[in-house]
RODO-2510 file (C-alpha; in nm, 4 decimals, decimal comma):
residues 347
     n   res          X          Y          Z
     1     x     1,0497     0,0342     1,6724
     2     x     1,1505    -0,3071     1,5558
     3     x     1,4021    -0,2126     1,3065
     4     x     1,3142    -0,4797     1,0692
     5     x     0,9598    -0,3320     1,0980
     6     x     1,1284    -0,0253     1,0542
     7     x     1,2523    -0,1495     0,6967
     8     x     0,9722    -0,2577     0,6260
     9     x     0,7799     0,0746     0,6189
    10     x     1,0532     0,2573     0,4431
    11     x     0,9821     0,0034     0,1665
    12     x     0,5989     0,0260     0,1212
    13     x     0,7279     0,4205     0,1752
    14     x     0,9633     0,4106    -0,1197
    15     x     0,7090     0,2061    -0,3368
    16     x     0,4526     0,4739    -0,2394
    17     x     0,6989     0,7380    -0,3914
    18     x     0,7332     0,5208    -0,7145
    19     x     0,3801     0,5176    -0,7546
    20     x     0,3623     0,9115    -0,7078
    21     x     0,6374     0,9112    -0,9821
    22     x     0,4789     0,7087    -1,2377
    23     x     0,1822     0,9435    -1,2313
    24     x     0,4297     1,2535    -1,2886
    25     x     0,5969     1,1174    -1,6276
    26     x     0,2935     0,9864    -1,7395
    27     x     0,0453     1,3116    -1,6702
    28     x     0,1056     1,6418    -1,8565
    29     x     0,1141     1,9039    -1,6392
    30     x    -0,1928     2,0341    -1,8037
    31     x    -0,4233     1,7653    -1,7428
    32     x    -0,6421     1,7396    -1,4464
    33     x    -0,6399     1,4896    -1,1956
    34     x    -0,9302     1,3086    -1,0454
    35     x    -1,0616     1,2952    -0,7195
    36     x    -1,0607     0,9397    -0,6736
    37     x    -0,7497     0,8751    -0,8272
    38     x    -0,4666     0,7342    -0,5748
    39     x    -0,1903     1,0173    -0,5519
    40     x     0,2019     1,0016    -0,4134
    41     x     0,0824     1,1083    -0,0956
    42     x     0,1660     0,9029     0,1950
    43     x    -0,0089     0,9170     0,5188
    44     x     0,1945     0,9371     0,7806
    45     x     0,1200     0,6999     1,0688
    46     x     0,0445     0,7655     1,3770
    47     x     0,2863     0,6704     1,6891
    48     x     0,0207     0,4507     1,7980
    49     x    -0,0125     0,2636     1,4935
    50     x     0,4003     0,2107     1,4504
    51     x     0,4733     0,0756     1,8388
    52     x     0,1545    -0,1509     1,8095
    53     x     0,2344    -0,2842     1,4606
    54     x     0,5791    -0,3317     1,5620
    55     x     0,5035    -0,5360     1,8670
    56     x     0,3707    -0,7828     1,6345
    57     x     0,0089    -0,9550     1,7745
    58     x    -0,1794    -0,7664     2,0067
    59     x    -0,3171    -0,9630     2,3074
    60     x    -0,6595    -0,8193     2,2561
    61     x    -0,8817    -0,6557     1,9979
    62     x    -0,7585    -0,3247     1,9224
    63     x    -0,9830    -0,0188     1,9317
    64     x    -0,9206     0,2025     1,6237
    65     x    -1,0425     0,5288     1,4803
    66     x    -1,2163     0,2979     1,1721
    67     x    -1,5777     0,3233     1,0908
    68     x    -1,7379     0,0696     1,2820
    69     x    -1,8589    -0,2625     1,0726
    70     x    -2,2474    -0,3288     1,1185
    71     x    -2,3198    -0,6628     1,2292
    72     x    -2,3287    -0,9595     0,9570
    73     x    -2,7036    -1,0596     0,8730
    74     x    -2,7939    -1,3908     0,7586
    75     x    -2,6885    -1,5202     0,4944
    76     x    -3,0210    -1,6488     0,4209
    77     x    -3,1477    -1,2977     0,3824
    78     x    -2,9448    -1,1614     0,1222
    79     x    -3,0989    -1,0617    -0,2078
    80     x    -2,9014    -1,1981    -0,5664
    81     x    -2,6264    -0,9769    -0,6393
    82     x    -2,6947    -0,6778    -0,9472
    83     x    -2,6200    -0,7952    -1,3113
    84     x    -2,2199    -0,7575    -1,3122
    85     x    -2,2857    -0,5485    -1,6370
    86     x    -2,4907    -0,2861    -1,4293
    87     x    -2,2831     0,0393    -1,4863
    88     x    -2,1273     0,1358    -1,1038
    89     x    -2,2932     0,4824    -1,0629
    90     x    -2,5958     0,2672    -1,1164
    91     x    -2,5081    -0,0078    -0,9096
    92     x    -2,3418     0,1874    -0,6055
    93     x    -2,6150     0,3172    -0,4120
    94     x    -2,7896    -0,0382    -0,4149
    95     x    -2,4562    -0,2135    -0,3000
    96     x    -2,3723     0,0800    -0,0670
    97     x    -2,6840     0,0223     0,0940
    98     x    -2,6600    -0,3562     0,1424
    99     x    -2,3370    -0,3063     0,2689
   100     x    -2,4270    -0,0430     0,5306
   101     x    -2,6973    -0,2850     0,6917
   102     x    -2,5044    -0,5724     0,7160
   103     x    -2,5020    -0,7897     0,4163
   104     x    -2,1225    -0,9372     0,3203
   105     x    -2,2059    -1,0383    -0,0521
   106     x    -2,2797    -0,6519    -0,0895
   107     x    -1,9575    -0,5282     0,0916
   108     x    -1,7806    -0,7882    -0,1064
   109     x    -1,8969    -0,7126    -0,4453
   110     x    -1,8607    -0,2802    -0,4029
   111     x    -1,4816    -0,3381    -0,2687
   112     x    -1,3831    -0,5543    -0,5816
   113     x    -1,5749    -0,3436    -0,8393
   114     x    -1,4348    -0,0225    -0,6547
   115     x    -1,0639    -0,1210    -0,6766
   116     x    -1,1472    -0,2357    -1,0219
   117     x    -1,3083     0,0569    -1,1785
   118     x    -1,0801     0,2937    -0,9603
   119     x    -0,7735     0,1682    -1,1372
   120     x    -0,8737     0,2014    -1,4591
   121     x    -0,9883     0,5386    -1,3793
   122     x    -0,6604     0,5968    -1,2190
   123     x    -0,4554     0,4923    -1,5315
   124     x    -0,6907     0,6710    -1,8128
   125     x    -0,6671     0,9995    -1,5875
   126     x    -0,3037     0,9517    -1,6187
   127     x    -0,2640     0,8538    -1,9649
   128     x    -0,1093     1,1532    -2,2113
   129     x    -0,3922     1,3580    -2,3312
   130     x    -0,3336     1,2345    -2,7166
   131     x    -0,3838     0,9205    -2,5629
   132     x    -0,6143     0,8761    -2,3753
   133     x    -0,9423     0,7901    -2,6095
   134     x    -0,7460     0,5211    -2,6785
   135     x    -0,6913     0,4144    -2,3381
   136     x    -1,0806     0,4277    -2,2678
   137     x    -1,1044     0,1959    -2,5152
   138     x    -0,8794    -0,0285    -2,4198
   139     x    -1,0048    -0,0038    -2,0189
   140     x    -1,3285     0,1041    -2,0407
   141     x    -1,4902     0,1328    -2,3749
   142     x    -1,8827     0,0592    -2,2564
   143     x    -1,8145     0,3783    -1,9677
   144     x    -1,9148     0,1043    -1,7067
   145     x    -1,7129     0,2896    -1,4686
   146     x    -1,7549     0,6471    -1,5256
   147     x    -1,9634     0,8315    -1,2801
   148     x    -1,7799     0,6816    -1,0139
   149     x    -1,8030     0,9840    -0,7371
   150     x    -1,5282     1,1575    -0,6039
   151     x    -1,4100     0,9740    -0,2791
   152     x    -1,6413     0,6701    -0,3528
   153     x    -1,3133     0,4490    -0,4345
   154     x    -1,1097     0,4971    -0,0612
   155     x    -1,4194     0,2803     0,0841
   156     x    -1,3257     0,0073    -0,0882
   157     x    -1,0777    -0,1488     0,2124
   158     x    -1,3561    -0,0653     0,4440
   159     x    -1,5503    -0,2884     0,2877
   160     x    -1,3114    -0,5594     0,2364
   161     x    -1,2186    -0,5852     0,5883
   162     x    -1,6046    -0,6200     0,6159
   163     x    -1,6476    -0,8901     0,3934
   164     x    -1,3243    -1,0410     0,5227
   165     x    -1,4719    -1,0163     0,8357
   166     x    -1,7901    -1,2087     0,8135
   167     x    -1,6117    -1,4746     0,6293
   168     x    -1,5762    -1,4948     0,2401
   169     x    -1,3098    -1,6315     0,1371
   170     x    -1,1999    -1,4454    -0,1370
   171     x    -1,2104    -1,1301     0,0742
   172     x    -1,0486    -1,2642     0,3347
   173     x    -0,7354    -1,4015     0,1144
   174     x    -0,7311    -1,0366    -0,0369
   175     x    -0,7564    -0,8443     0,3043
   176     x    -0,5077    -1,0913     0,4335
   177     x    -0,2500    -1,0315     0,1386
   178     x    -0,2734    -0,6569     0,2179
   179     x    -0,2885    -0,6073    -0,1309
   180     x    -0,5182    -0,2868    -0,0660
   181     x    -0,2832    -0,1555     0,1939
   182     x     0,0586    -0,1835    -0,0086
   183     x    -0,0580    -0,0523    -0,2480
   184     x    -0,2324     0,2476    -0,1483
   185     x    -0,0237     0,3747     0,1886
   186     x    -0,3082     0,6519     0,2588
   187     x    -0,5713     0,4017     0,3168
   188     x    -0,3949     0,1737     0,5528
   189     x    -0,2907     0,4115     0,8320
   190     x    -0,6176     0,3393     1,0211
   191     x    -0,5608     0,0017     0,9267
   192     x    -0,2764    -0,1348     1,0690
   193     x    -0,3513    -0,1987     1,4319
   194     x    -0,6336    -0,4383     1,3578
   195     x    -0,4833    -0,5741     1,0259
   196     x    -0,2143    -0,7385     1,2887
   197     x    -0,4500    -0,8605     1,5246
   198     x    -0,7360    -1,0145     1,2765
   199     x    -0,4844    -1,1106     0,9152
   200     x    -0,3135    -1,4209     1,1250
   201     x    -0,6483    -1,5009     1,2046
   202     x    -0,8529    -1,5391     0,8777
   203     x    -0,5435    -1,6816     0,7303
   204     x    -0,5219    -2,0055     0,9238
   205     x    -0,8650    -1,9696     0,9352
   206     x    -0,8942    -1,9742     0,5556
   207     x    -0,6351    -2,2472     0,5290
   208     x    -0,8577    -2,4602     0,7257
   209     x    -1,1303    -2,4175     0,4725
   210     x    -0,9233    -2,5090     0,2175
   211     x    -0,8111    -2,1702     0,0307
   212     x    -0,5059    -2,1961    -0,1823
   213     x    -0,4503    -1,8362    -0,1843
   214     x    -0,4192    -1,7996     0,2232
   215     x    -0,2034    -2,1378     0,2244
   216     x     0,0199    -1,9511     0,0274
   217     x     0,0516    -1,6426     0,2137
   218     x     0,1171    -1,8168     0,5207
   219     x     0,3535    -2,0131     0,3409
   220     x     0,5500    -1,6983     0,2629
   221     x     0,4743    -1,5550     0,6007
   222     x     0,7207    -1,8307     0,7897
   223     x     0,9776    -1,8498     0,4589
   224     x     1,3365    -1,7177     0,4750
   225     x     1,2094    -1,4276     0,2133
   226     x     0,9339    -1,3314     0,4153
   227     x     1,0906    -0,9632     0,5091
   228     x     0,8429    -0,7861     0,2800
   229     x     0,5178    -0,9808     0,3691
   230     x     0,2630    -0,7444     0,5762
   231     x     0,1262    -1,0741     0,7358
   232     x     0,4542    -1,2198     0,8766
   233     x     0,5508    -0,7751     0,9418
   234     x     0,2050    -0,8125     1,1255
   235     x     0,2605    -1,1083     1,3717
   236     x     0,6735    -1,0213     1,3950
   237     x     0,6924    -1,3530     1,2756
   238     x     1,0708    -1,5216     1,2590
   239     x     1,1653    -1,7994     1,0384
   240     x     0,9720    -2,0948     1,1498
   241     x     1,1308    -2,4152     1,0376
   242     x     0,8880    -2,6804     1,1637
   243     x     0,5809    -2,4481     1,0632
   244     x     0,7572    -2,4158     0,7080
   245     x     0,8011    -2,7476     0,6357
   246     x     0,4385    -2,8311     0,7010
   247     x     0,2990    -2,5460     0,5127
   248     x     0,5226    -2,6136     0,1817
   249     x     0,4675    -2,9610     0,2050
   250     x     0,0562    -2,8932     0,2304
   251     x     0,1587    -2,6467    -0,0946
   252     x     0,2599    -2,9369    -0,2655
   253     x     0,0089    -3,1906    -0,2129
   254     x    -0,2275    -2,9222    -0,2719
   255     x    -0,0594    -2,8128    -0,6226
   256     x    -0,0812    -3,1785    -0,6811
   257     x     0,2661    -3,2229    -0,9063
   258     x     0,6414    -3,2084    -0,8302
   259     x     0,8114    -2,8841    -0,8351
   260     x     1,1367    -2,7874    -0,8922
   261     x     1,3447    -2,6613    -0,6083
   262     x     1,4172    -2,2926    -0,6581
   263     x     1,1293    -2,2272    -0,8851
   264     x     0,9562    -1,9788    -0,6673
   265     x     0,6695    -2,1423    -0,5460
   266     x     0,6025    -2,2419    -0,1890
   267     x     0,5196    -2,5751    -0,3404
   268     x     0,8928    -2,6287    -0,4467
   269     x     1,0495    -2,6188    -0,1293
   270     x     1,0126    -3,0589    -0,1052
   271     x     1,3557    -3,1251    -0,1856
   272     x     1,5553    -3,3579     0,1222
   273     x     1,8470    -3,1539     0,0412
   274     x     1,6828    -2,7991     0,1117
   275     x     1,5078    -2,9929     0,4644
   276     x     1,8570    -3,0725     0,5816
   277     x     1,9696    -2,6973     0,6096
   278     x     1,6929    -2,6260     0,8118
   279     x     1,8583    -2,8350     1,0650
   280     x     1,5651    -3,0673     1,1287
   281     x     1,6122    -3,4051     1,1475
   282     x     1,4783    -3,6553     0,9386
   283     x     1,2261    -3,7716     1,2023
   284     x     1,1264    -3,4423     1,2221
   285     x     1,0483    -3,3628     0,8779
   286     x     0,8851    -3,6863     0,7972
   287     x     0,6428    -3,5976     1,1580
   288     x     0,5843    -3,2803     1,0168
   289     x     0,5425    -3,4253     0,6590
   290     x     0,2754    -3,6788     0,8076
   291     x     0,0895    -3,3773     0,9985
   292     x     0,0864    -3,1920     0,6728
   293     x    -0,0636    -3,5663     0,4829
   294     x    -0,3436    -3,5335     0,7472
   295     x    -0,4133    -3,1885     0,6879
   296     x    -0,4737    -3,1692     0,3404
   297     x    -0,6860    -3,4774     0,3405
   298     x    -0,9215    -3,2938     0,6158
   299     x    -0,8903    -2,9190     0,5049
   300     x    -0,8324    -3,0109     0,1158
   301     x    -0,9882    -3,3374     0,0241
   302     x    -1,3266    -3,3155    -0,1089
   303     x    -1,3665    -2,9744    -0,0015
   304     x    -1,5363    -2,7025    -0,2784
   305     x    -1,2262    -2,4925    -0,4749
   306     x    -1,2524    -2,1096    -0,4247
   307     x    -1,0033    -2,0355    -0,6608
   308     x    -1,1432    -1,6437    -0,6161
   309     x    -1,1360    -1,3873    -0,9251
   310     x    -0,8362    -1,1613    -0,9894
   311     x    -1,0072    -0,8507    -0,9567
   312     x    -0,7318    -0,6820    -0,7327
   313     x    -0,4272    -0,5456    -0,9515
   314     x    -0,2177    -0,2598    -0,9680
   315     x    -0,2016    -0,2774    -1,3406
   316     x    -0,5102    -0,2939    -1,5661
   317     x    -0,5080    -0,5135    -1,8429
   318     x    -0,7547    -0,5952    -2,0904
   319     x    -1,1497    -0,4851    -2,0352
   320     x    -1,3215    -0,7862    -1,9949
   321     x    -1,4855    -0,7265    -1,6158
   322     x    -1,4748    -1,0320    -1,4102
   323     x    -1,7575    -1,1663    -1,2285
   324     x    -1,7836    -1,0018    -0,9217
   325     x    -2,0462    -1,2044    -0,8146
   326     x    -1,9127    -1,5377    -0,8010
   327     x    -1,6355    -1,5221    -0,5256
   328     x    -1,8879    -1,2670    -0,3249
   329     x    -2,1673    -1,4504    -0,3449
   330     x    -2,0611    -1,8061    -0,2631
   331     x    -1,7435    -1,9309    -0,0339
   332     x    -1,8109    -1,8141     0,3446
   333     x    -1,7223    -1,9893     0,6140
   334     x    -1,8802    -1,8657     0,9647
   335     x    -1,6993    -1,6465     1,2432
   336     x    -1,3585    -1,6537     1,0897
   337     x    -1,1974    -1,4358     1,3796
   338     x    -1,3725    -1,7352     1,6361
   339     x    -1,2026    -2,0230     1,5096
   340     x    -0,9326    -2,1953     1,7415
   341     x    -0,6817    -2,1375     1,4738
   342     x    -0,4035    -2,4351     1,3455
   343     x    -0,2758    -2,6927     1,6369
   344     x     0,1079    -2,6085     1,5124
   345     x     0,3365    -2,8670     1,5910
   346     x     0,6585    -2,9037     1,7819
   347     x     0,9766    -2,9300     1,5357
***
């Protein structure tokens, strides 16, 4: 195994472990735990799944143990979404069913609400039991997610790959960040093989159709501090410099103000002084600066913002539910895994 690879899964090993730690100081050892709540408990990954991943980009489409994904209907034949403020035992079956024949908006919608309700589940099930009506009312006070069945919440990356799949962007951004995967380990093990072969994929796919979020993840994929990303672990990416230049300069005329060096954000990173240690010449960066220019007038200008809802986090915060339905039922883009992919140029 690649034995930066190999780092790499200690790490999202280690943060696993955290996880399973939190959930010990904060539950008495009286209180129950729920089915659906995410536990310390690590799948271990197959031998198959390490060598592959490690490898970086398969040549062809891998074959995996996953359920299989029914085929995409048309767009044109999907029914509105349900009322966001339909409770999810009510709203499940409906979406569930959707889903399982093919439509997108569905499979996009039941993955975000899943994760949603799932961790607030997670965190009132683990909240002290003096505490916890108190916690209910801070996550959940109208119940929307109780009723949630036992097992209901690990098909929620099954149906964001599908989504992801058939071409909404928000999915796609959140399937590509490996959000899912990081942070629940036990999920991903039957993910991994095909999360290397399709995430480089929808990402410069997405950047194409203008998302912010997949510009910056592929930003961060080809950055010096990329040794943690899943998508630059996935494609065994090195340090780019040409690639890196163009993709922080798009950051920046996408962000559409200065930045200052060192701030953090792939959008900083337009300083002449921080070009030179690349080693690139300053032909070279102003090429690549001009490639970038025409870029973000073709994949940025004039284009509809999917800015996408922040329904994906490991922390709750707050109850107001977001709506679901906007990023799920709007923003797709056709045969994501089809397209050519970005025309990189030469340094």
């Amino acid at each position: 195994m690649n034995p930066s690879w190999r780092l790499f899964l200690l790490a999202v090993l280690l943060g696993s472990c955290l996880a399973g730690l939190k959930h010990w100081w904060l539950i008495p050892a009286s209180a129950p735990t729920s089915a659906e709540t995410p536990t310390s408990e690590t799948a271990q990954l197959s031998q198959t799944d390490r060598s592959t991943i490690s490898g970086g980009l398969p040549d062809t489409k891998p074959a995996t143990a996953m359920r299989a994904l029914p085929a995409p209907t048309p767009r044109s034949t999907w029914a509105p979404l349900p009322a966001i403020d339909l409770p999810i035992a009510a709203a499940y079956p409906t979406l569930k069913a959707r889903a399982d024949q093919g439509d997108a908006s569905a499979a996009c919608r039941l993955a975000a609400e899943l994760d949603w309700c799932a961790t607030r589940l997670d965190w009132i099930q683990s909240a002290p039991s003096d505490r916890r009506m108190a916690v209910i009312q801070e996550l959940d006070p109208d119940n929307h997610c109780s009723g949630l069945q036992p097992n209901a919440a690990k098909d929620r990356l099954h149906y964001l790959r599908q989504a992801a799949l058939a071409g909404n962007l928000d999915a796609m951004a959140n399937y590509v960040s490996a959000y899912l995967m990081m942070t629940h380990p036990d999920l991903a093990a039957d993910y991994l093989e095909a999360y290397a072969w399709e995430a480089p994929k929808l990402a410069e796919a997405g950047v194409k159709a203008g998302s912010v979020q997949m510009l910056n993840e592929l930003a961060l994929s080809y950055g010096r501090h990329n040794r943690f990303s899943w998508l630059s672990r996935a494609t065994n990416q090195t340090w780019q410099q040409s690639r890196l230049v163009v993709l922080q300069e798009l950051s920046r005329l996408v962000s559409g103000r200065p930045m200052a060096p060192g701030s953090g954000n792939p959008a900083a990173a337009n300083d002449p002084a921080m070009y030179a240690t690349l080693g690139l010449s300053a032909d070279a960066v102003a090429k690549l600066r001009a490639q970038a220019a025409a870029w973000h007038q073709e994949w940025f200008q004039g284009k509809p913002k999917y800015p996408g809802v922040s329904t994906y986090t490991i922390k709750p915060s707050g109850n107001r539910r977001p709506d679901f339905n906007l990023p799920c039922s709007d923003g797709f883009i056709d045969a994501p895994l089809q397209d050519p992919g970005i025309a990189w140029p030469d340094a």
